[in-house]
C-alpha positions in Angstrom: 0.0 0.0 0.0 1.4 3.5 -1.1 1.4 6.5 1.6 2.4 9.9 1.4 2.7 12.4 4.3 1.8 15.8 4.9 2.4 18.3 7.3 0.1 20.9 8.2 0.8 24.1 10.3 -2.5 25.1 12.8 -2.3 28.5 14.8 -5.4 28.9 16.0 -8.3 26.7 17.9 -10.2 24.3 15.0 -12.0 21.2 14.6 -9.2 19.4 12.6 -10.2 16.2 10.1 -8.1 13.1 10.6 -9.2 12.9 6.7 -9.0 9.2 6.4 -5.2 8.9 7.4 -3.3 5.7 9.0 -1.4 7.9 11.6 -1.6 11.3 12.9 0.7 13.3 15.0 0.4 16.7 16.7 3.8 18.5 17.5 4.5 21.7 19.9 7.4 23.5 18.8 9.8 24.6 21.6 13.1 26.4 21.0 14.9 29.4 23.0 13.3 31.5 20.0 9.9 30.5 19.7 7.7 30.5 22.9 4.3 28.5 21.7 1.2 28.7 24.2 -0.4 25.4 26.0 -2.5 23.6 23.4 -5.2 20.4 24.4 -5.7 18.0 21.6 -8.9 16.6 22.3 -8.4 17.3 26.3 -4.8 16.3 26.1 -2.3 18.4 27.0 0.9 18.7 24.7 3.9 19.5 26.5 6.9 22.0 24.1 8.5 20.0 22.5 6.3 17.1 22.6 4.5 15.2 19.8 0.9 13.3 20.6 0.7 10.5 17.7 -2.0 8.0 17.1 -1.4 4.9 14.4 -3.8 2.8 13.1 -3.7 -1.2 12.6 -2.4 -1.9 9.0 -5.3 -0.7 6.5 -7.5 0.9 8.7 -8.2 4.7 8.6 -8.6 7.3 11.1 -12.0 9.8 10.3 -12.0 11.4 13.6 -12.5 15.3 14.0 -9.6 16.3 16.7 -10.0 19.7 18.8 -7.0 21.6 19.2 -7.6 24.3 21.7 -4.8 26.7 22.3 -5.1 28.5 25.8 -3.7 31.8 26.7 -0.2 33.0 27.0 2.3 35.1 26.2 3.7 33.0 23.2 2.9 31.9 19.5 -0.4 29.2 19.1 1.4 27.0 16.7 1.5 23.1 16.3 2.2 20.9 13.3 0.1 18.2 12.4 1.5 15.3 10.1 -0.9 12.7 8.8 0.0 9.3 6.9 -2.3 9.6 4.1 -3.1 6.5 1.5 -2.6 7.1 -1.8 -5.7 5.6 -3.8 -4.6 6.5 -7.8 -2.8 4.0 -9.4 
C-alpha cells in the first residue's frame, strides 16, 4: 500500500479532520526563539516539544475530528500536524 505524508501548520483553535489517514501526529514546537502557548488536543495536554501520535492497525483509517484548543499566553499558538495519508490512484 502507497502513503504519502503531509504536514500541516495550525495557529489557532479548529475542529481538525483526521481525513481518512493511518497515523496522525500533533507536534508543539519549543526552541529558546519561539515561545508556543499550551494547546489540548482533544483534552490532552501537549507538552513544548512534545509530539501526541495516534497509528492505526495496518489498512485501517482514522475519520476522527480532533479539537486543538490553544489557551492563553504570552507565546505563538502554533502546532504541526503530520498525517500518513493513502494514496488511492494508481
Amino acid at each position: 500500500m502507497k502513503t504519502r505524508s503531509e504536514t500541516i501548520f495550525v495557529g489557532s483553535s479548529q475542529q481538525f479532520s483526521a481525513d481518512g489517514c493511518y497515523a496522525i501526529a500533533f507536534f508543539r514546537p519549543d526552541s529558546s526563539l519561539l515561545v508556543t502557548n499550551p494547546v489540548r488536543v482533544n483534552g490532552v495536554p501537549i507538552a513544548a516539544g512534545q509530539t501526541f501520535a495516534i497509528g492505526q492497525n495496518v489498512g485501517d483509517e482514522d475519520w476522527s475530528n480532533y479539537s486543538i484548543v490553544f489557551e492563553a499566553g504570552a507565546g505563538q499558538d502554533e502546532i504541526h500536524v503530520t498525517r500518513i495519508m493513502p494514496i488511492t490512484r494508481k
